[in-house]
N, C-alpha and C positions, 0 to 999 in steps of 0.2 A: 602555465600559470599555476602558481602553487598554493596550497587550501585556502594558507592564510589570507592571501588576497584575494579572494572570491566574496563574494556579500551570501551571507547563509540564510536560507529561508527557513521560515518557520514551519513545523506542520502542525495543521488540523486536524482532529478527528471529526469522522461522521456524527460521533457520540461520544457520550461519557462511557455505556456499555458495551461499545466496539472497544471502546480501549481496556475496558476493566476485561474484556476477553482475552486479548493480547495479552493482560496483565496474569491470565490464570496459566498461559504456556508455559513449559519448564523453562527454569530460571536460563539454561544455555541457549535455550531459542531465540527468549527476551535478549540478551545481550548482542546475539546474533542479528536479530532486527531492528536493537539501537544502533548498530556498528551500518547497516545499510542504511537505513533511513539517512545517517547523518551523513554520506556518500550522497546521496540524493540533494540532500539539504544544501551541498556545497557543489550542485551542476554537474557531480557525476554519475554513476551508473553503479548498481547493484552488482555483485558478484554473478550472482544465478536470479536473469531477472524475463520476463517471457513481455513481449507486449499485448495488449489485451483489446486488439483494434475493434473484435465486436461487441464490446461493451463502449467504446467511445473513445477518438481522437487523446492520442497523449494520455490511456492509460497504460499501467503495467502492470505486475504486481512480483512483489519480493518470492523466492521459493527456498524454503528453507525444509528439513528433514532430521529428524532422531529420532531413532530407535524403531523403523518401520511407519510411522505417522509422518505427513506432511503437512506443513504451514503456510501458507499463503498471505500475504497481506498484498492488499489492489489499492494503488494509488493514483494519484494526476499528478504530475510533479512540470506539465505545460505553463498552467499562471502562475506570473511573476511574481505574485507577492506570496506563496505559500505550496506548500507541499499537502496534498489535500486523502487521508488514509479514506476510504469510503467502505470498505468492508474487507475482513478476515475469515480463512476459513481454513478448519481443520480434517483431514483425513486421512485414510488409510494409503500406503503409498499405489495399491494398486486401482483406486478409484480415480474415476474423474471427475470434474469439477461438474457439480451437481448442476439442472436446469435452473434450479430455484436459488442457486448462488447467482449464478450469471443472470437472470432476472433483479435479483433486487444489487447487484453492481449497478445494473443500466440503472434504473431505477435513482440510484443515489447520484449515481453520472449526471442524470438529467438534470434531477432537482438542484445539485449543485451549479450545474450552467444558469440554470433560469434564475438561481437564487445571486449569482453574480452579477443577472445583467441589472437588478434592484439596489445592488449596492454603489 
């Protein structure tokens, strides 16, 4: 099936200041992570993408890198009606993904479930 015939989802951010974060990555990263998102958007898959099973069913997140620093962006791209970004995070290529990231992923994971089953 080719792009054009797929139905594209939209995505959501967490926030307005998840994305104005995104927004302060270097301008090649940003283009990098519209170029995946929009793969996503259209039922496919990330170039460099990890799944993120213990934060929550149907998460992933983007992995992106320049210049020694790493990018992450963790998404749910499971419901149908929307591609759901819930947290970003930047660092050094030799660290890992901090407690307190993977805490407040869950965290937005959940609220987003619960905030689904109301709508």
């Amino acid at each position: 099936m080719d792009k054009e015939s797929r139905t594209k989802k939209v995505t959501r951010w967490h926030s307005d200041r998840l994305l104005d974060q995104v927004r302060s990555w270097p301008k090649s990263v940003r283009e990098q992570v519209g170029r995946q998102l929009n793969k996503v958007e259209f039922g496919g898959v990330p170039d460099d993408f990890k799944p993120m099973r213990t934060i929550g069913p149907g998460v992933a997140e983007i992995r992106l890198s320049e210049m020694g620093d790493q990018f992450r962006l963790i998404y749910v791209a499971k419901f149908e009606e929307a591609i759901y970004v819930i947290h970003a995070i930047t660092r050094k290529k030799s660290q890992k993904t901090s407690t307190l990231d993977m805490e407040v992923a869950r965290k937005r994971y959940s609220e987003l479930v619960q905030q689904r089953k109301f709508e």
